[in-house]
Structures are given as structure tokens and as C-alpha cells.
C-alpha positions as CSV (number, residue, x, y, z in Angstrom):
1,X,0.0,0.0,0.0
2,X,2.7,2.5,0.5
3,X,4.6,1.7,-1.8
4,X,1.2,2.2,-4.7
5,X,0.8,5.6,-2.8
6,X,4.6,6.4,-3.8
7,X,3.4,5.4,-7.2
8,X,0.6,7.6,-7.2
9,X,2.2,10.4,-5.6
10,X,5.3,10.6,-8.1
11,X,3.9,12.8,-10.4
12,X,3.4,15.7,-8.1
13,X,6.6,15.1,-7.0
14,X,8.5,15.8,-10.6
15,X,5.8,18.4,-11.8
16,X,7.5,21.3,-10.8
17,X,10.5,20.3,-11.8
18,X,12.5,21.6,-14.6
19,X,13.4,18.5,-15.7
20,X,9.5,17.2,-16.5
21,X,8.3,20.6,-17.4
22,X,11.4,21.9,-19.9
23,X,11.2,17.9,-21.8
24,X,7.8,17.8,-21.9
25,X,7.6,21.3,-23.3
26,X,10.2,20.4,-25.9
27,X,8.6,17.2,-27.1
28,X,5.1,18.9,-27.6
29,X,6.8,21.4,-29.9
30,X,9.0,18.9,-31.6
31,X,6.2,16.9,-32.7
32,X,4.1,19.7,-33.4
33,X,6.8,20.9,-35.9
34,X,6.7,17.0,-36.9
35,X,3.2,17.6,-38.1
36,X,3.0,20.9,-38.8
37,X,1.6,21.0,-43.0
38,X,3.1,24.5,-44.1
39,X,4.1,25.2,-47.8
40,X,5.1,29.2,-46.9
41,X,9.2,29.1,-45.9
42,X,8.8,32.5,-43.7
43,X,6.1,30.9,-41.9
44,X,9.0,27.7,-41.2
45,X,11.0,30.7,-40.9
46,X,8.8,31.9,-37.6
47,X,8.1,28.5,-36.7
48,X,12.5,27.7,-36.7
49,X,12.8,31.0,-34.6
50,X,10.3,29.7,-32.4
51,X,12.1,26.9,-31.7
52,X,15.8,28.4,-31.4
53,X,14.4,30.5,-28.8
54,X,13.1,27.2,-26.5
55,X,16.3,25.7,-26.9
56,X,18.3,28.9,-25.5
57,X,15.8,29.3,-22.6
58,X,16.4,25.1,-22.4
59,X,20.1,25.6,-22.4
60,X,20.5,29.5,-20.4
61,X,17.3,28.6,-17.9
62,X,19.5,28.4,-15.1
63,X,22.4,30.1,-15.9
64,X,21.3,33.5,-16.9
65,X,17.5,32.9,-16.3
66,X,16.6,36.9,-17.3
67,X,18.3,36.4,-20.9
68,X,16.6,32.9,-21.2
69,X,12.9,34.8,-20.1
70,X,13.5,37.4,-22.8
71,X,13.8,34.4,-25.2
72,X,11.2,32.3,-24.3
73,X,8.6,35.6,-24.6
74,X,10.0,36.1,-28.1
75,X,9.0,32.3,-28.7
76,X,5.9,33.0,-27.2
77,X,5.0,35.9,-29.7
78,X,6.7,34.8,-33.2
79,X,4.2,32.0,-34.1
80,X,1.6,34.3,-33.3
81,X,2.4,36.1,-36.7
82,X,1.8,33.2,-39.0
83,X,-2.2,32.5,-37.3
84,X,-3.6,34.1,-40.4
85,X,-1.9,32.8,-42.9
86,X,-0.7,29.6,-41.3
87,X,-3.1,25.9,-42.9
88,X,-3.5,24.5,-39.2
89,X,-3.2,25.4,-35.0
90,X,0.4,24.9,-35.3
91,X,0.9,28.7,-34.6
92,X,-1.5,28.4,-32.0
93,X,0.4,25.3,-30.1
94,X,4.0,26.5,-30.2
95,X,2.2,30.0,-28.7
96,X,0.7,28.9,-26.0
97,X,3.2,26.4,-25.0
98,X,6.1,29.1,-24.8
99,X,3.1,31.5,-23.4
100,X,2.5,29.2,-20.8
101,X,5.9,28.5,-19.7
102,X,6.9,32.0,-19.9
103,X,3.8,32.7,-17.3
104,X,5.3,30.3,-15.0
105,X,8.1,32.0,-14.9
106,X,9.2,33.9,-11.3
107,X,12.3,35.9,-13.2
108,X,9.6,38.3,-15.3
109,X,7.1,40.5,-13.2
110,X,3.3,40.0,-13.9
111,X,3.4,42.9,-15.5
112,X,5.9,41.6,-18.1
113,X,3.7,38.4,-18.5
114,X,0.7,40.1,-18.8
115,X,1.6,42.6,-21.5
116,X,3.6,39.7,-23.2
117,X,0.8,37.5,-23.2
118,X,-1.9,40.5,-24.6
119,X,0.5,41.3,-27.6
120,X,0.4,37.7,-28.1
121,X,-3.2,37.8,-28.7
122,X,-3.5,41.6,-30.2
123,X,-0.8,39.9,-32.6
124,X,-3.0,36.5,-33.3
125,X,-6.0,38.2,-33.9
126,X,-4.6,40.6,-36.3
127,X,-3.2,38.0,-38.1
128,X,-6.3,36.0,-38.2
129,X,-8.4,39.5,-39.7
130,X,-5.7,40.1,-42.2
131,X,-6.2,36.9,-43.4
132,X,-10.0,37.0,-43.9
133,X,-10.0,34.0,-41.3
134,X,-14.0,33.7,-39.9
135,X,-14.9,34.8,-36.6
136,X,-14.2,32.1,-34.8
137,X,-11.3,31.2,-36.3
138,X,-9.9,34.9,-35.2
139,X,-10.7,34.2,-31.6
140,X,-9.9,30.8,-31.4
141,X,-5.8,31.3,-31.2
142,X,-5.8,34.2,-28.5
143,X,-8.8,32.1,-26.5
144,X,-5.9,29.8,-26.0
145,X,-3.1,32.0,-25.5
146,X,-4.9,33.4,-22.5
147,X,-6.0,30.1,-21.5
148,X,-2.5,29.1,-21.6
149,X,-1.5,32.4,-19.5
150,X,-3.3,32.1,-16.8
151,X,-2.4,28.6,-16.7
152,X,1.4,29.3,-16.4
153,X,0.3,32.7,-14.0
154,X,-1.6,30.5,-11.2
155,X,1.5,27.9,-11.4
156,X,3.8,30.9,-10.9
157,X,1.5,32.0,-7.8
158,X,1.9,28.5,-6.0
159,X,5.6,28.7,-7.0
160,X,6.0,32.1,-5.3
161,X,3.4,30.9,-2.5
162,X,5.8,27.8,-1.4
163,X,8.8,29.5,-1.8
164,X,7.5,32.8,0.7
165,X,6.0,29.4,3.1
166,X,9.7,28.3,3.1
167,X,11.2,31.8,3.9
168,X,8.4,31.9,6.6
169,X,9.8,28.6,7.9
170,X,13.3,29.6,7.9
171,X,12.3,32.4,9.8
172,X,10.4,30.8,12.4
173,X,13.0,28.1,12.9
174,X,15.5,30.8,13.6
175,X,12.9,32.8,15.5
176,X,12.6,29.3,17.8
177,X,16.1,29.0,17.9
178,X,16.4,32.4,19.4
179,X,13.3,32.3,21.8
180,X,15.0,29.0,22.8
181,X,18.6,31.0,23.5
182,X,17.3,33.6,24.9
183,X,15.1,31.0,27.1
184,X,18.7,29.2,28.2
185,X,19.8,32.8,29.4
186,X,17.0,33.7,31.4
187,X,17.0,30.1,33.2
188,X,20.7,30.6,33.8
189,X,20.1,34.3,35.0
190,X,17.2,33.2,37.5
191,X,19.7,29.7,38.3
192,X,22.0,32.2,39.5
193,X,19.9,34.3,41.3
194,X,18.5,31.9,43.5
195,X,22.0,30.3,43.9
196,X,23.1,33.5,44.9
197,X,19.7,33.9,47.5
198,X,20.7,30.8,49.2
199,X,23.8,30.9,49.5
200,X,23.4,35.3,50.5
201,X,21.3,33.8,53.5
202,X,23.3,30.9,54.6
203,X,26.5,32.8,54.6
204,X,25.4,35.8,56.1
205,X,23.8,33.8,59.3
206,X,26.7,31.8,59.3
207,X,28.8,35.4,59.4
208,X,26.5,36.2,62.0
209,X,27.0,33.0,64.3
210,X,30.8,33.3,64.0
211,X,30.7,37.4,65.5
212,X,28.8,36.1,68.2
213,X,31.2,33.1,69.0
214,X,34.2,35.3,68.7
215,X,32.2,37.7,71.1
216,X,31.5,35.6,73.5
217,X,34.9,33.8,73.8
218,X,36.8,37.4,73.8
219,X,34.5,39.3,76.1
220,X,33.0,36.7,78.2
221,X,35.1,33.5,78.0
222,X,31.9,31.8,77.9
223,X,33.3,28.6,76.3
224,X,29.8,26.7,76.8
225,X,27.9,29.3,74.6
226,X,31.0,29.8,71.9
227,X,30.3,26.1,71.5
228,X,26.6,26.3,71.3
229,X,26.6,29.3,68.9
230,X,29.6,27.0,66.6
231,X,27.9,24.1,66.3
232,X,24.7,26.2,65.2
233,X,27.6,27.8,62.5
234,X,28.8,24.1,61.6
235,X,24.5,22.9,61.1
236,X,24.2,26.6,59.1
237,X,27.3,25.7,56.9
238,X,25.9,21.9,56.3
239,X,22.7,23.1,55.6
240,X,23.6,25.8,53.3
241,X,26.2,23.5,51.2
242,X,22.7,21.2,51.1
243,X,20.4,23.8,49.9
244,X,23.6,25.1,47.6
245,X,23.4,21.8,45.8
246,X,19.8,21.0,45.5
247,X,19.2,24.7,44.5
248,X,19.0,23.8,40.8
249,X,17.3,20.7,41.5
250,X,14.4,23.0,42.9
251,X,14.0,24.9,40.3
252,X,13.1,22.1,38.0
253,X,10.2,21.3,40.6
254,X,6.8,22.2,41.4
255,X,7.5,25.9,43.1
256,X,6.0,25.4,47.1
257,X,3.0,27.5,48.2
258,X,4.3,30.8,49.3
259,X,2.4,31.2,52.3
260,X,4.0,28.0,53.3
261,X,7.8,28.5,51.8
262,X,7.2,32.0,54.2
263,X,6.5,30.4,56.9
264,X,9.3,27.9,56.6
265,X,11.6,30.9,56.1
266,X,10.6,32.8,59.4
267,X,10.9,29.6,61.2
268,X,14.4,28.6,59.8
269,X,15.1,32.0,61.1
270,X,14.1,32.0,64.3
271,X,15.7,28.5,65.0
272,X,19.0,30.0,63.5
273,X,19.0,33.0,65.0
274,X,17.5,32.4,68.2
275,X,15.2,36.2,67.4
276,X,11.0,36.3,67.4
277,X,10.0,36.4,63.9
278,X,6.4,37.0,63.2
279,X,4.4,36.0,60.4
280,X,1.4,36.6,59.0
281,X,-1.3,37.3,56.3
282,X,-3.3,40.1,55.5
283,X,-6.3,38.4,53.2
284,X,-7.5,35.8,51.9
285,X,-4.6,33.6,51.1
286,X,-4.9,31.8,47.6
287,X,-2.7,30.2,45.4
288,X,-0.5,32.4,43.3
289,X,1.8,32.0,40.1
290,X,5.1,30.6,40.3
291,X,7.3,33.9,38.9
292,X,5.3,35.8,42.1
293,X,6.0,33.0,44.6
294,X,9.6,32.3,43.5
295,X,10.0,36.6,43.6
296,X,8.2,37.0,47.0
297,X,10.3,34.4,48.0
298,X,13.6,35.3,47.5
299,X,12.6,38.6,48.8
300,X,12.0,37.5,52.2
301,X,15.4,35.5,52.2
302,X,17.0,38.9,51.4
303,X,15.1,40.9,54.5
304,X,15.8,37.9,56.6
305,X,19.6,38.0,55.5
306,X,19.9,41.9,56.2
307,X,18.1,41.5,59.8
308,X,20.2,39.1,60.8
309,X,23.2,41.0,59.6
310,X,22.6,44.4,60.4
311,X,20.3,44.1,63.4
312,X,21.0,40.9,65.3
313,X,18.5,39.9,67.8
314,X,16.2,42.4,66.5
315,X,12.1,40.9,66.2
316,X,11.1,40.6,62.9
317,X,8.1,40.5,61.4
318,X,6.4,39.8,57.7
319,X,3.2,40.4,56.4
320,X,2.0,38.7,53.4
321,X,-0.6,40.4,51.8
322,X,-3.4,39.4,49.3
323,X,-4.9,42.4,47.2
324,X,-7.3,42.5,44.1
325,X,-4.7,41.7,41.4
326,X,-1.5,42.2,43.6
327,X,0.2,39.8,46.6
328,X,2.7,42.5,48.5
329,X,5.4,41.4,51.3
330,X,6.5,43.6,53.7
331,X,9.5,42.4,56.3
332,X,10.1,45.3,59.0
333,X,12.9,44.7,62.2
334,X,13.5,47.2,64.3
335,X,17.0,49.0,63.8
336,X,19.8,48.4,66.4
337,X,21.5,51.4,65.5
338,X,23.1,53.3,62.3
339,X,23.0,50.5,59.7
340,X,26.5,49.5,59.1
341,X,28.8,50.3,55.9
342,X,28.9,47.2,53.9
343,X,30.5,45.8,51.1
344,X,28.9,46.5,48.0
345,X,26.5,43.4,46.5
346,X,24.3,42.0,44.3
347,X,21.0,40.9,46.6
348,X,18.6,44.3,47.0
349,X,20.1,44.7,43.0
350,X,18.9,41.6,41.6
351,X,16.0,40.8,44.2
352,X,14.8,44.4,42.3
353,X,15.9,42.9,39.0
354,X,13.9,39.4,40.4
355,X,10.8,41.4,40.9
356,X,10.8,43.4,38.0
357,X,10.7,40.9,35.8
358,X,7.4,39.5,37.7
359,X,5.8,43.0,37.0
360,X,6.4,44.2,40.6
361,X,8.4,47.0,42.5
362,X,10.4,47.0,45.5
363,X,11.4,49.7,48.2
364,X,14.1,49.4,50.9
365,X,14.9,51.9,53.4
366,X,14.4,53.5,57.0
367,X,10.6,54.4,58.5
368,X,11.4,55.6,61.7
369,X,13.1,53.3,64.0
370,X,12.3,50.8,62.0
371,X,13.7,49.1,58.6
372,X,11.2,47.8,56.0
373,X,11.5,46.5,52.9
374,X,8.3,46.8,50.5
375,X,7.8,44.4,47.4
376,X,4.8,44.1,45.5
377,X,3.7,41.9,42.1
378,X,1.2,42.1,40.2
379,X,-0.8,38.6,40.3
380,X,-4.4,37.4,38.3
């Protein structure tokens, strides 16, 4: 069975190619010259011309295919002389096969083809009058020149169509292969990102930890608590070279609930750092989109990180809220003191990078004694 449907399909395989279309073209006018019954030599003379004008287009088609059109509409117009005069249709044959194929043709415009193909006929049915030829006969020859035409015209429209669908192909693969880079960059950007969020909050609790151990062994000598506070250092390292590695797993999964991946946050925090964190919702919770809850997330780790660093021991406390449209988070510790110099970074820069690109806005900064940072996306 598939191999009849090959069979069957062959055909339209080879019909638009050169190869079927330029031999068959040349065999009807060979055996139309075969047969032609003429007695005038100028008519053979037109009919000869004909011919040596097919065989350059045959020979030039694809090496100068211009020159080659200009010959094959000079094929297309010399029989169209001898109509009149001519004792059969051969005129009208070696016409409207040259017509035709010149039609198909991409290299002319439709312009070209059309006025080609009416000075074909004006030339026929001039022929025909001069020659006293009856009505019909007049019209016969430029009925099938413009049969012929528009023929070759709608084969040169599905020519055109196919090769503008394969353009359009070619530009949508590339178009794919560029959404698909560009895709690869983002996923490494946010990768990075929330490498850089977990590893920004382990290390900076872990900084934190250490200060107090050194404290309390230079000021105090209180060896008991040094070791306390170092072995909660040693579990912050472990867990922090855990969440390190997995962080890229976690991406690839199902993103958690944000009112739960909050709440896991403030209480990794207060186990860690041993301060009151409180958290809560203003709302109605409900289920959010992935880009917020991954955002809103690694926001909280930031505040959480700058608490601990720059106001140890200081309460905490988060509010998640659920508007008409929007989900906000706002994380507010009171200050300590003057907020600390610190070494230039990339966590308030690319958590405001982070939710920017989920729509949202962020704000940092003092309100009163207090510290607060603002973020809020844009979500349903």
C-alpha cells in the first residue's frame, strides 16, 4: 500500500520540476513541428525561430535565467504572426506552449507576463483579420493564449506561495532558535539568582553566628555558649552546602505555596538565629503563580539576611498580603543602630531585578526606627 501511494504520488513530486516541465515542453513542440503542414518558408522561418528560442531558454534557464525569459517571450510571440496565414493550429500550439511557460516563470514580473501575453493575442487576432480567417477562427488562437497564460500565471503564484511558506519557515526556525537562546539565558540568570539567595542567607547567618562566637569567647570567656553558637555555625554551613546543591534541582520542581515557603523561612530563622519572627497574612490567602511565589520568596530571604546581619537579635516581622490583582510582602525589624557600611552586592540589586521581571516594585529603606523593605507583584 505505501509503496502504490509512492506510485501515485510521483507525479506531483516531478511536476514542478524543470526537468519534466522543460522535456515535456520540448517534445510537444517537436512533434508539433513534426506535423505541422506549411508550404510558406517565412512561416517555417517563424516557426525555426520559435524553436531556437526554446532551446536557449532550455540551455541558459539556469544560468542566466533573465536572458533565457526574454527568449522564451520572443517564442511566445513569433508564431503568433503566421495565425492568419498559417493551414493549421500549429501557430497556435508553439504559442501557448512558450506562453505558458513563460507565465510560469518567477524571473519576469506580472506585469511583463501580462503585457507579453496580450500582444500575443492583439498579434494572433490581427493575423487572423488580415487573413479573412471567420470569426471564430480569429478568436480561437488568442482564446488559447490566454488560457495558456493564466495557466502558467496561477503555477507561478503557487511557485511564489511555497517558496515565501519556506522563507516563513526559515524564519520561524530561527525565531525558535532564538526564543530557545534567549530562554537558556533567562533560566541561567534566574539559576543564578537563587544560587546566589541561598547561598546570601546561609552565609550571612553563618557570618553572624561566627561574631557572636568570637564575642563571646573574647569578652565573656563563655566557652559553653562559643560552643553552642559554633555548632549552630557548623549545622548553618551543612545546611547551606545542602540547599547550595539542591538549588537547581528545585527549580526544576513544582514551586511550594508561598504562604508555606514564608513560613518555613521565618521559622528557619528563628531557630538559626535564636530572634522572634512573626508572620502573617493580611487576606485571603490563595494560590498564586510561580514567577510571584519564586520573587516574593527570594525577597523574604533577602530581608531575613539583612536583619540578621545588620540588626541581630532584632524581632522581625512579615506580612504577606493578598490584594485585588497584587500579593505584596512587607518584612520590618526594628533597627539596632546606624545601619553599618557594607560591602557593595548584588541581593537588593537583583532581588529588584527578580521582581521586575514578575511586574512588581520593590522599596528598601528607613521608617522611623524601624527598617522595612516593600515588594509588590502584580498577580491574576
Amino acid at each position: 500500500m505505501t509503496e502504490a501511494k509512492r506510485r501515485w504520488r510521483l507525479p506531483d513530486n516531478l511536476a514542478p520540476g524543470w526537468l519534466v516541465v522543460q522535456l515535456f515542453g520540448t517534445v510537444f513542440l517537436a512533434a508539433t513541428l513534426l506535423t505541422a503542414r506549411e508550404d510558406e518558408p517565412w512561416i517555417w522561418a517563424c516557426y525555426g525561430a520559435c524553436a531556437a528560442c526554446w532551446t536557449v531558454f532550455v540551455l541558459a534557464g539556469s544560468r542566466a535565467p533573465r536572458f533565457a525569459a526574454a527568449m522564451l517571450g520572443v517564442a511566445a510571440a513569433l508564431p503568433t504572426l503566421a495565425t492568419g496565414p498559417a493551414d493549421d493550429m500549429t501557430p497556435a500550439i508553439l504559442g501557448a506552449i512558450a506562453l505558458g511557460r513563460f507565465a510560469a516563470l518567477e524571473a519576469p514580473g506580472v506585469t511583463t507576463i501580462v503585457l507579453t501575453g496580450t500582444g500575443g493575442t492583439v498579434l494572433a487576432t490581427a493575423s487572423g483579420v488580415l487573413a479573412g480567417l471567420p470569426a471564430d477562427k480569429v478568436l480561437g488562437t488568442p482564446v488559447v493564449l490566454l488560457l495558456f497564460m493564466l495557466f502558467g500565471l496561477h503555477q507561478r503564484q503557487y511557485r511564489v506561495r511555497a517558496r515565501q511558506a519556506e522563507q516563513l519557515l526559515e524564519q520561524t526556525r530561527l525565531a525558535q532558535a532564538e526564543h530557545a537562546r534567549a530562554a537558556a539565558l533567562d533560566e541561567r540568570t534566574r539559576i543564578a539568582r537563587e544560587i546566589h539567595d541561598v547561598l546570601a542567607h546561609s552565609l550571612g547567618a553563618l557570618g553572624v553566628q561566627l561574631e557572636l562566637a568570637e564575642a563571646q569567647l573574647a569578652e565573656k570567656s563563655d566557652v559553653d555558649g562559643s560552643l553552642g553558637t559554633v555548632r549552630r555555625a557548623r549545622r548553618l554551613a551543612s545546611d547551606g552546602l545542602a540547599e547550595a546543591r539542591n538549588a537547581v534541582a528545585a527549580l526544576r520542581r513544582d514551586v511550594p505555596a508561598l504562604t508555606e515557603a514564608l513560613a518555613e523561612l521565618a521559622a528557619r530563622h528563628r531557630r538559626d538565629h535564636g530572634t522572634p519572627v512573626d508572620f502573617r497574612t493580611d487576606g485571603v490567602p490563595r494560590a498564586v503563580s510561580s514567577a510571584t511565589a519564586v520573587s516574593l520568596s527570594a525577597g523574604a530571604r533577602e530581608a531575613l539576611t539583612n536583619a540578621a546581619r545588620h540588626a541581630p537579635g532584632a524581632a522581625v516581622t512579615m506580612v504577606l498580603g493578598f490584594g485585588a490583582g497584587r500579593v505584596s510582602l512587607r518584612v520590618v525589624n526594628e533597627r539596632t543602630g546606624a545601619r553599618p557600611a557594607r560591602a557593595p552586592g548584588f541581593g537588593l540589586t537583583g532581588l529588584r531585578e527578580r521582581i521586575a521581571l514578575a511586574g512588581g516594585t520593590l522599596t528598601a529603606g528607613s521608617e522611623g526606627r524601624d527598617w522595612r523593605v516593600s515588594a509588590e507583584v502584580p498577580d491574576g
